[in-house]
C-alpha positions as CSV (number, residue, x, y, z in Angstrom):
1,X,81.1,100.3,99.8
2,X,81.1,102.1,103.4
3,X,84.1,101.4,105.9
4,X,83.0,99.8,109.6
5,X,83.9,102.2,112.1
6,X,82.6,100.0,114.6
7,X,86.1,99.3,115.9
8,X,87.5,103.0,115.0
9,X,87.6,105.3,118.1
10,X,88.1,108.7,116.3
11,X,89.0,110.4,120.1
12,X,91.6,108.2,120.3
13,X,95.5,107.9,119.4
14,X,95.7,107.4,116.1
15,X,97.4,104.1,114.8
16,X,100.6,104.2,112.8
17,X,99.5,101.3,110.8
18,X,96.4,103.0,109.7
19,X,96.4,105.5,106.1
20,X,96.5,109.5,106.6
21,X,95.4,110.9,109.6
22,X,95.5,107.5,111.3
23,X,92.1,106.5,109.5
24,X,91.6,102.7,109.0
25,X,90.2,103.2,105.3
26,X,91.4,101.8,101.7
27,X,91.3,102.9,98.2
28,X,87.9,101.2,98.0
29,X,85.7,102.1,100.7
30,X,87.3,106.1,100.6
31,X,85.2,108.7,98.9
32,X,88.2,111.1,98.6
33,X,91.6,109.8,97.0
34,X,94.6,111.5,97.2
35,X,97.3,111.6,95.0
36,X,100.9,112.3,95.8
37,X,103.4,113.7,93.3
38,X,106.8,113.7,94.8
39,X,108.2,116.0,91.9
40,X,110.5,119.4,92.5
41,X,112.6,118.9,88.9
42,X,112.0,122.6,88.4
43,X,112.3,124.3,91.6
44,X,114.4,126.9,91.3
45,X,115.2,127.8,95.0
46,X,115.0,125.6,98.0
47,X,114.4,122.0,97.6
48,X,112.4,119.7,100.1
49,X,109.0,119.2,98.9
50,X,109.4,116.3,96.5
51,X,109.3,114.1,99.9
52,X,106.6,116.3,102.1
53,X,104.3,113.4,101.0
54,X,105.4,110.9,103.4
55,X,106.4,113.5,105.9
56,X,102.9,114.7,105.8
57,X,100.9,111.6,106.0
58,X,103.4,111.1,109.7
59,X,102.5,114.4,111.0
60,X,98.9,113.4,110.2
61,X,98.5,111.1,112.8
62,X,98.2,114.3,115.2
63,X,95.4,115.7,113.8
64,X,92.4,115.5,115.5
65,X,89.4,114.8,113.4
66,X,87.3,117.1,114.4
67,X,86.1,119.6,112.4
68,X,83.0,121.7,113.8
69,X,82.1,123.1,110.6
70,X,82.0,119.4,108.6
71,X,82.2,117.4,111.9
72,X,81.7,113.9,109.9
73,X,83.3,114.7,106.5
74,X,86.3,112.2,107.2
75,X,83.7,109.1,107.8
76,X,82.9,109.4,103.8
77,X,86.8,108.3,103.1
78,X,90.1,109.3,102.7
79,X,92.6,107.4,101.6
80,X,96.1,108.7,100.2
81,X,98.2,106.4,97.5
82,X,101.1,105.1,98.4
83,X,104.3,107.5,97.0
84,X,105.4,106.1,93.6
85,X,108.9,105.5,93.9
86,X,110.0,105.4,90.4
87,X,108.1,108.9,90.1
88,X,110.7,110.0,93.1
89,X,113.6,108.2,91.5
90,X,113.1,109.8,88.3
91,X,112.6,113.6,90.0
92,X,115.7,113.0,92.2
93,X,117.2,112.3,88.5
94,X,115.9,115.1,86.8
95,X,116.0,117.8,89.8
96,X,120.2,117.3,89.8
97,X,119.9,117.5,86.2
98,X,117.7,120.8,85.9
99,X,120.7,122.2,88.7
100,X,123.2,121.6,85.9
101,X,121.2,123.5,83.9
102,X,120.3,126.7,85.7
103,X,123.7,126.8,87.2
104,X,124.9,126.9,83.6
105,X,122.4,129.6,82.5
106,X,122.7,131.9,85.7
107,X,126.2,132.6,84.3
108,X,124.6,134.2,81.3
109,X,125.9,131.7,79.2
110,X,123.3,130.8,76.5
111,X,122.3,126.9,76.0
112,X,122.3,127.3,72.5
113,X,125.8,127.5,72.5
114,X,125.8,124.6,74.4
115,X,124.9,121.1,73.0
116,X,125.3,119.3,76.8
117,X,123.1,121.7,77.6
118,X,120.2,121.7,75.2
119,X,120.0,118.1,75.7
120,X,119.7,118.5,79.3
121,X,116.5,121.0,79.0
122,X,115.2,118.6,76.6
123,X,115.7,116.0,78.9
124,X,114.1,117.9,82.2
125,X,110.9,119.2,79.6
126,X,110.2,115.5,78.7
127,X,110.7,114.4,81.9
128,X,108.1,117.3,83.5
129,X,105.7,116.1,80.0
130,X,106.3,112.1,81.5
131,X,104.7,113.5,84.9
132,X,101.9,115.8,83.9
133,X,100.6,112.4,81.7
134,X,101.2,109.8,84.7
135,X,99.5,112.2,87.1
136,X,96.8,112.8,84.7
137,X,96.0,109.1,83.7
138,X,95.9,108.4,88.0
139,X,93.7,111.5,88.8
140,X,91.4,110.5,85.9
141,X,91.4,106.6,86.7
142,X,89.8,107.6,90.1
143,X,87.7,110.5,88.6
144,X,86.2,107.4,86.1
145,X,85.1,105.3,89.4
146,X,83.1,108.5,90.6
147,X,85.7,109.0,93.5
148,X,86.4,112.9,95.1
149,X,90.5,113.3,93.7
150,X,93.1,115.6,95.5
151,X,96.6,115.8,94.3
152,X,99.2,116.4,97.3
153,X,103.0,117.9,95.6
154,X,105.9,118.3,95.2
155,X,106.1,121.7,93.6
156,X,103.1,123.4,91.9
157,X,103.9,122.4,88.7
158,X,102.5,118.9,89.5
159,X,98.4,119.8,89.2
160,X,98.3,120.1,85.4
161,X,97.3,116.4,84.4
162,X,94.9,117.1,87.5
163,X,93.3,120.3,86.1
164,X,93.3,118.3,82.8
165,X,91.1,115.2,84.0
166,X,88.7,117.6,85.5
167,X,88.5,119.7,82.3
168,X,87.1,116.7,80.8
169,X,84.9,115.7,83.9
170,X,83.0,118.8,84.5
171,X,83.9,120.8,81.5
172,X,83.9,125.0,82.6
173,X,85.3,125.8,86.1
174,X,86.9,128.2,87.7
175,X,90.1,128.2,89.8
176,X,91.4,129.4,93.1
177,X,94.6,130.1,93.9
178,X,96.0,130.8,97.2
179,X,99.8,131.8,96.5
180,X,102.7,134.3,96.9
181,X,102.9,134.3,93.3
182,X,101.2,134.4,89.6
183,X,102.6,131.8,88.3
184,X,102.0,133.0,84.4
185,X,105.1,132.8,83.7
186,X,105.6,131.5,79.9
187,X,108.5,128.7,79.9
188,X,110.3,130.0,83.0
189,X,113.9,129.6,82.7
190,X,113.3,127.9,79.4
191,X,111.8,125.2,81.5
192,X,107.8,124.0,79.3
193,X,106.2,123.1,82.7
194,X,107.9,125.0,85.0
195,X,106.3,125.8,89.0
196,X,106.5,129.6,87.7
197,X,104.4,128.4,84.6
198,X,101.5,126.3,85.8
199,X,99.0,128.7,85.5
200,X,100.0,130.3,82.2
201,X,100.0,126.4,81.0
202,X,96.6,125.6,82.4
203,X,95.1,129.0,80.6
204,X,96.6,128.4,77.6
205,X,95.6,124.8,77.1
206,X,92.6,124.2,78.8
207,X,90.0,127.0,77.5
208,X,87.4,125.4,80.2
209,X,88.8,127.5,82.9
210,X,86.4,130.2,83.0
211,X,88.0,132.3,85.5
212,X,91.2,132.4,87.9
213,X,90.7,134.1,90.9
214,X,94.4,135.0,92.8
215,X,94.7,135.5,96.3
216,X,97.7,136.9,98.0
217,X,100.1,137.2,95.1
218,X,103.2,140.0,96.6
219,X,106.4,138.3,93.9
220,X,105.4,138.9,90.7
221,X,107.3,140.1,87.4
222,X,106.4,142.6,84.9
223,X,105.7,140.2,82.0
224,X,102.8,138.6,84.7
225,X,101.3,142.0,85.6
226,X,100.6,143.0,81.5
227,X,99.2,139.1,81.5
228,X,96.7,140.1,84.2
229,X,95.7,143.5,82.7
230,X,95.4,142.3,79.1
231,X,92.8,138.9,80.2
232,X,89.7,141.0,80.1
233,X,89.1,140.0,84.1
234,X,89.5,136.2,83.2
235,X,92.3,136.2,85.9
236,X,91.8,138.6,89.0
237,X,94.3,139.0,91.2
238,X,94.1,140.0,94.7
239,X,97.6,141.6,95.7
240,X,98.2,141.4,99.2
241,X,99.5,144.9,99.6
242,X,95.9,145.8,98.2
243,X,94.2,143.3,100.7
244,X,96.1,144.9,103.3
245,X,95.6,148.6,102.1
246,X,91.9,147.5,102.0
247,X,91.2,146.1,105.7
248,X,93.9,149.0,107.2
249,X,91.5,151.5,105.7
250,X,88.6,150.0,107.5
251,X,87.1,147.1,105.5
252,X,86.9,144.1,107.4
253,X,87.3,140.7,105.7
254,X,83.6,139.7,105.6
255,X,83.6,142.1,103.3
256,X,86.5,141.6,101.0
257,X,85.7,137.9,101.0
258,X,81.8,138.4,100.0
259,X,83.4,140.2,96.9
260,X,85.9,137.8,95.8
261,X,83.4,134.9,96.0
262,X,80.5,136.7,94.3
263,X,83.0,136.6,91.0
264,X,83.7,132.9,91.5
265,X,81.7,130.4,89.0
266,X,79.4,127.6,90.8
267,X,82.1,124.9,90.0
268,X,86.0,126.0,91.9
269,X,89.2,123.8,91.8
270,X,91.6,125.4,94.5
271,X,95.0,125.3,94.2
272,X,96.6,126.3,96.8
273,X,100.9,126.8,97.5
274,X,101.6,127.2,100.8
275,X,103.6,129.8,100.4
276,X,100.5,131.6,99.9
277,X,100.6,131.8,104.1
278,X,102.5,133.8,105.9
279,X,106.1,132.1,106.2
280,X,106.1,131.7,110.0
281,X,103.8,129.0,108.8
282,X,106.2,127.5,106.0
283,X,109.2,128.7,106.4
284,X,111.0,125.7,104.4
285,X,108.8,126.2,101.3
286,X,110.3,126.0,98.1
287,X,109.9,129.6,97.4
288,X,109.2,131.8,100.8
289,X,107.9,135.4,100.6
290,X,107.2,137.9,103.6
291,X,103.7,138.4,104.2
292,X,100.6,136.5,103.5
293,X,97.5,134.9,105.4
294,X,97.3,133.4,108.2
295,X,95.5,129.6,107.8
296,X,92.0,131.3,109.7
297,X,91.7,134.1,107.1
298,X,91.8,131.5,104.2
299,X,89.6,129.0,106.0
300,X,87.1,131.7,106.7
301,X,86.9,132.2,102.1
302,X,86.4,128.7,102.4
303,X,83.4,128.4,104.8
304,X,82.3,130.9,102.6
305,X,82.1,129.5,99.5
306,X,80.6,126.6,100.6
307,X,77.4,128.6,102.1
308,X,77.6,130.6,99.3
309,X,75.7,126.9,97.6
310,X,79.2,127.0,95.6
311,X,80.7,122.9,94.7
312,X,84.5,122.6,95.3
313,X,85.2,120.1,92.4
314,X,89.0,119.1,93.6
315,X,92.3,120.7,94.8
316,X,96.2,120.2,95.1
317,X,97.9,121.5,98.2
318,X,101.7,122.2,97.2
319,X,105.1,123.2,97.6
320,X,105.1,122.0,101.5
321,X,108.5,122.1,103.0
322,X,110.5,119.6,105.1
323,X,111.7,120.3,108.4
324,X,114.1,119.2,111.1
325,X,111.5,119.9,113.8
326,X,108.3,118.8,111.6
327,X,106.6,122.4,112.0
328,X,105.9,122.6,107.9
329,X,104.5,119.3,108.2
330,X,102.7,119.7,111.1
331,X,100.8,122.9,109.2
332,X,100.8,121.7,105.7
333,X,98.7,118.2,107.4
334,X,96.1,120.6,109.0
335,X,96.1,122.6,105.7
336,X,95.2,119.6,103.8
337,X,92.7,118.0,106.6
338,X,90.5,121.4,105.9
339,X,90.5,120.7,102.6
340,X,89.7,117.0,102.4
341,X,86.5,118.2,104.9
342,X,85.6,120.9,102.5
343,X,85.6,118.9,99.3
344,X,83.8,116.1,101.1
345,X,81.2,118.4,102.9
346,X,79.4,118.6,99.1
């Protein structure tokens, strides 16, 4: 079922009552559906991204739509959910409850000494368990009807029920991760499904992942590092300072990018943190770090892999701050308009 445009003036100012981006389409006639996850339980420094959500979708509506390099990718459809309040009820909930808890263990006090304690980290592990499942049964209801799925967070533990739907979809694919970090962290903070975990989850569980290609990573902890070294090249990880080293030394970005993508599989999932960019671009993300891209340098591995005859199967753009002035929004919404064009433009 197509949308009529007949009415829709795309040059135009776009219309508050309209979905994201001001686009007059539902959850029927949209090829793409996104889903947002307000969840932050287990963000362990700055908090905000639970509601960039509906933040994003008003910041939207300044987006122009087009794209030169997938000028019509927005006519096939996109439509985001609305935000499930009793999901951002219950991480409000949880997120005050996981403070309690890494207040208490930041004193070096140990939980098992503590029963208030152990039955708070039970409580935030089965409440992180509750989301992973809801966000898997709504990524896969839509996956079922042959729609394209996105997943928009919250913190970057919220793509695992995602990555767990398409694991079942397309069986073997590999995944692309655009982030300050490693995220292989194993229980992080004692917390199962932790932001600092999701990747080290998704390995471990889901053997369909074929490959996980890192881009950007400059925080990282020993434990991650012997992770990297001992997965036979199953994860790769680009270091910025290495990127850097690279293109100071005369290697231009064509050129780095040509290699990265000739080590991707045919079928990618990104997954991209913001804080992956360079925090003059995010500066209210959950967890900043100096450095990293700028949005251009990341676009260009995009256009790239998409020549390269590569499918982009899905993605979840996370960990998009909140801001007084609406700059994090403002970025994060043109982040995810390149995206929704990209995984559209199949």
């Amino acid at each position: 079922m197509m949308a009529d445009l007949s009415q829709f003036d795309p040059n135009g100012v776009s219309i508050p009552n309209n979905n994201l981006f001001g686009l007059p389409f539902n959850e029927n006639d949209a090829q793409l559906i996104i889903i947002p996850v307000p969840w932050e339980v287990t963000v362990s420094s700055k908090a905000g991204t639970a509601r960039a959500p509906e933040h994003i979708i008003s910041a939207s509506l300044q987006v122009d739509l087009y794209d030169s390099e997938c000028s019509n990718s927005w006519k096939k459809g996109i439509f985001m959910n609305q935000v499930d309040k009793k999901i951002l009820l219950k991480n409000d909930y949880l997120r005050k409850e996981n403070e309690l808890y890494l207040n208490f263990i930041n004193t070096g006090e140990k939980v098992e000494t503590n029963k208030f304690m152990q039955r708070t980290l039970k409580e935030v592990n089965e409440g992180c368990a509750m989301m992973n499942e809801w966000v898997y049964t709504q990524t896969k209801q839509q996956l079922d009807k042959d729609k394209k799925v996105a997943l928009l967070g919250g913190d970057h533990s919220t793509p695992y029920g995602f990555i767990k739907a398409l694991t079942e979809k397309h069986g073997s694919f590999g995944i692309l991760q655009i982030d300050a970090h490693c995220d292989l962290r194993k229980s992080y903070e004692g917390l199962d499904f932790s932001h600092g975990s999701i990747m080290y989850n998704v390995l471990r569980d889901f053997p369909q992942i074929s490959k996980l290609m890192q881009l950007g990573v400059r925080d990282y902890c020993e434990a991650e590092w012997n992770y990297i070294c001992n997965s036979e090249f199953k994860v790769i990880t680009y270091f910025e300072k290495e990127l850097k080293e690279r293109t100071y030394e005369g290697q231009t970005w064509q050129q780095i990018t040509d290699e990265i993508i000739s080590q991707l599989p045919d079928k990618i999932y990104i997954s991209y943190d913001i804080d992956g960019l360079d925090p003059k671009l995010c500066p209210h993300t959950g967890t900043p770090v100096p450095g990293g891209f700028d949005m251009e340098q990341v676009n260009y591995i995009f256009k790239k892999i998409i020549t390269s005859g590569r499918e982009i199967i899905g993605f979840d753009l996370s960990e998009t701050g909140i801001s007084s002035d609406g700059w994090d929004e403002n970025v994060g919404s043109r982040v995810l308009f390149k995206l929704c064009n990209l995984l559209l433009n199949q």
